[in-house]
VOLOLO-263703 format. One record per residue (C-alpha): residue in one letter; y, x, z. Coordinates in nm, 4 decimals. Example, Ala and Ser with C-alpha at 12.3 -4.5 7.8 and 13.67 -1.06 7.14 Angstrom:
BEGIN
<node A,<-0.4500,1.2300,0.7800>>
<node S,<-0.1060,1.3670,0.7140>>
# end
This chain:
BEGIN
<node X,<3.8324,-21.1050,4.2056>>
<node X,<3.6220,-21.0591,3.8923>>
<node X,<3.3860,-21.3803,3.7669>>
<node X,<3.1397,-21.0825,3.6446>>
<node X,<2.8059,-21.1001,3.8278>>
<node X,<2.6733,-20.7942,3.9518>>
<node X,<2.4369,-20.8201,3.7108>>
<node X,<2.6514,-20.8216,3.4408>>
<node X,<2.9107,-20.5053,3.5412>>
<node X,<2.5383,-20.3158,3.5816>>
<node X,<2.4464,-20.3477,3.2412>>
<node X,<2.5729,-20.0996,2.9363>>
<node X,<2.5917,-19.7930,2.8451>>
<node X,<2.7598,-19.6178,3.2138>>
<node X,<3.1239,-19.5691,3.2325>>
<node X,<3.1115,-19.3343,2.9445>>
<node X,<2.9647,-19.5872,2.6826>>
<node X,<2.7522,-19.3034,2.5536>>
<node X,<2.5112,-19.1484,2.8069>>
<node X,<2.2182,-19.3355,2.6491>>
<node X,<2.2409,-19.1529,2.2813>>
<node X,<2.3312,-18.7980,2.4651>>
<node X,<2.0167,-18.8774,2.6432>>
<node X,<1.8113,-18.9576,2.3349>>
<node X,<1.9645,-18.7425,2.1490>>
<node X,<1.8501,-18.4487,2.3688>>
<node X,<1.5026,-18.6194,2.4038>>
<node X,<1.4667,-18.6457,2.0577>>
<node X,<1.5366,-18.2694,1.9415>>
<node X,<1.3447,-18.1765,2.2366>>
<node X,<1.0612,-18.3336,2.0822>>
<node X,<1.1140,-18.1932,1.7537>>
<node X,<1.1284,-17.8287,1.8695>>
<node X,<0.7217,-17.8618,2.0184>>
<node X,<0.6087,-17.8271,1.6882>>
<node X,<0.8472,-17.5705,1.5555>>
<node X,<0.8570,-17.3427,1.8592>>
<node X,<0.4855,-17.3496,1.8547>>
<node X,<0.5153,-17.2359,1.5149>>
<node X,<0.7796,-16.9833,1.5561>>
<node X,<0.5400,-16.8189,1.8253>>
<node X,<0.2540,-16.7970,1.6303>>
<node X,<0.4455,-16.6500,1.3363>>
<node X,<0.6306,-16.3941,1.6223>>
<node X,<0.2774,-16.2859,1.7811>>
<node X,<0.1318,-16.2329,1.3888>>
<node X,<0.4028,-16.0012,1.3288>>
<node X,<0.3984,-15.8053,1.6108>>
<node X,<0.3908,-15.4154,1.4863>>
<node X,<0.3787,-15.5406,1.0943>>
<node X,<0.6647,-15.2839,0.8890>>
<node X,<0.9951,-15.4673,0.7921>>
<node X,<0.8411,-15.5944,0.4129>>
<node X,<0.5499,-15.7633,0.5694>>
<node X,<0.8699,-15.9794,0.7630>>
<node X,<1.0437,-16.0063,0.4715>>
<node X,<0.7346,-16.1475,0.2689>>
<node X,<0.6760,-16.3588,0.5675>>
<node X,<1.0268,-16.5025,0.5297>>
<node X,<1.0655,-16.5571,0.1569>>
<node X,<0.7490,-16.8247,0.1418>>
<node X,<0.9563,-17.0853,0.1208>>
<node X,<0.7907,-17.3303,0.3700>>
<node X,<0.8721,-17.0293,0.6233>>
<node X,<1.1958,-16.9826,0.5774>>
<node X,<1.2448,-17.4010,0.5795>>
<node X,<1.0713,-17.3841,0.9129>>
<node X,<1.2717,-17.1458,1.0389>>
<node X,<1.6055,-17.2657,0.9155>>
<node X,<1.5114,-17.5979,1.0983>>
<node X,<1.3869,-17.4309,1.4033>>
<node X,<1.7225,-17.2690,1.4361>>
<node X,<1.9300,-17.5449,1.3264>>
<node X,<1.7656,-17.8073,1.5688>>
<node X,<1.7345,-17.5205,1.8723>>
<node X,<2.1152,-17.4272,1.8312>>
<node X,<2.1843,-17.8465,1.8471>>
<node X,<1.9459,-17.9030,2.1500>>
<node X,<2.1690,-17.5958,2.3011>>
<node X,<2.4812,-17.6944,2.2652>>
<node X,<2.3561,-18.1046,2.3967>>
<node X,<2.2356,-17.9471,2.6686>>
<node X,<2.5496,-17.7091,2.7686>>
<node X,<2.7850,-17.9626,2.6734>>
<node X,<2.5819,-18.1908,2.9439>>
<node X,<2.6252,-17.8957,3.2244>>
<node X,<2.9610,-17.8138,3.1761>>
<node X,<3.0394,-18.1877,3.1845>>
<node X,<2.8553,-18.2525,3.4923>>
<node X,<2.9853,-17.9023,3.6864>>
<node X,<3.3009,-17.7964,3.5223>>
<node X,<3.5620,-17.9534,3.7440>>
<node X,<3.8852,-17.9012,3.5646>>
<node X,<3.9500,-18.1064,3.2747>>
<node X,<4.1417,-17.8254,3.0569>>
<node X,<3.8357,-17.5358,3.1188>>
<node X,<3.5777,-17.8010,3.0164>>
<node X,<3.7482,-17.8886,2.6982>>
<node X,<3.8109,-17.5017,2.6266>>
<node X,<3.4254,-17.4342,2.7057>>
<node X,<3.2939,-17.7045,2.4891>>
<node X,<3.4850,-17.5615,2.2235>>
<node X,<3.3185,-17.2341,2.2702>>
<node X,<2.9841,-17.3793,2.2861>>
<node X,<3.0274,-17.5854,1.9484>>
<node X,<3.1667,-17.2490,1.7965>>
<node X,<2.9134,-17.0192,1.9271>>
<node X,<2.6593,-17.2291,1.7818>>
<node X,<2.8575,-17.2843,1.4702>>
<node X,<2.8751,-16.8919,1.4036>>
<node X,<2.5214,-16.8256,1.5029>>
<node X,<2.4031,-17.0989,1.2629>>
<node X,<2.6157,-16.9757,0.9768>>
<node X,<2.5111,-16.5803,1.0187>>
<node X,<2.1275,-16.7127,1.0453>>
<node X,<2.1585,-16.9136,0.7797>>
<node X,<2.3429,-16.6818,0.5436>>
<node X,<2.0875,-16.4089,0.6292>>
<node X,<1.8028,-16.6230,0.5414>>
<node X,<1.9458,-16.7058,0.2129>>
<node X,<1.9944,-16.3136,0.1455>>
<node X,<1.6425,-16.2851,0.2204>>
<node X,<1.4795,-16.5730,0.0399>>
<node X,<1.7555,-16.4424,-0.2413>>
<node X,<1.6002,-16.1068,-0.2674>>
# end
């Protein structure tokens, strides 16, 4: 018999301790990727047909390539929140959702560091 009030075991953070940031975490980058994926459409549509120099001229004005670096870098996080959320909530077995986070996180890793390293090369040139 526990002297807790109901009250009282209710209140926190869930079992996990940590749902609340995953949550705002997710809400927050969310947020931040209006204004950037508005952007990065705009930019898409305007370059529609345009020959591979007019990209690369697009790409090495320096606020464009910061906006894109950030769109990436914040869409790859808000990703891997939001897979790391599904495999926890369907993946059943323990060992398969460890091995799949892993993935995720190293996907995103590799995606981020090719992106990134090809931006520089272009911003470079």
């Amino acid at each position: 018999m526990s002297l807790e009030t109901p009250l009282h075991k209710a209140q926190g953070l869930g079992s996990a301790h940590s749902g609340v940031g995953h949550f705002w975490k997710q809400r927050v980058s969310a947020v931040a990727l209006v204004p950037l994926v508005l952007w990065f459409a705009i930019s898409v549509l305007g370059l529609v047909g345009a020959p591979l120099a007019a990209v690369l001229t697009f790409l090495f004005n320096p606020v464009n390539a910061v906006l894109m670096a950030t769109f990436l870098l914040i869409g790859l996080y808000h990703m891997t929140l939001g897979l790391q959320e599904v495999i926890l909530d369907y993946v059943p077995h323990q060992g398969l959702k460890l091995t799949l986070i892993i993935a995720v996180y190293s996907f995103a890793f590799l995606v981020a560091a090719a992106s990134l390293f090809s931006l520089l090369r272009i911003v470079g040139t």
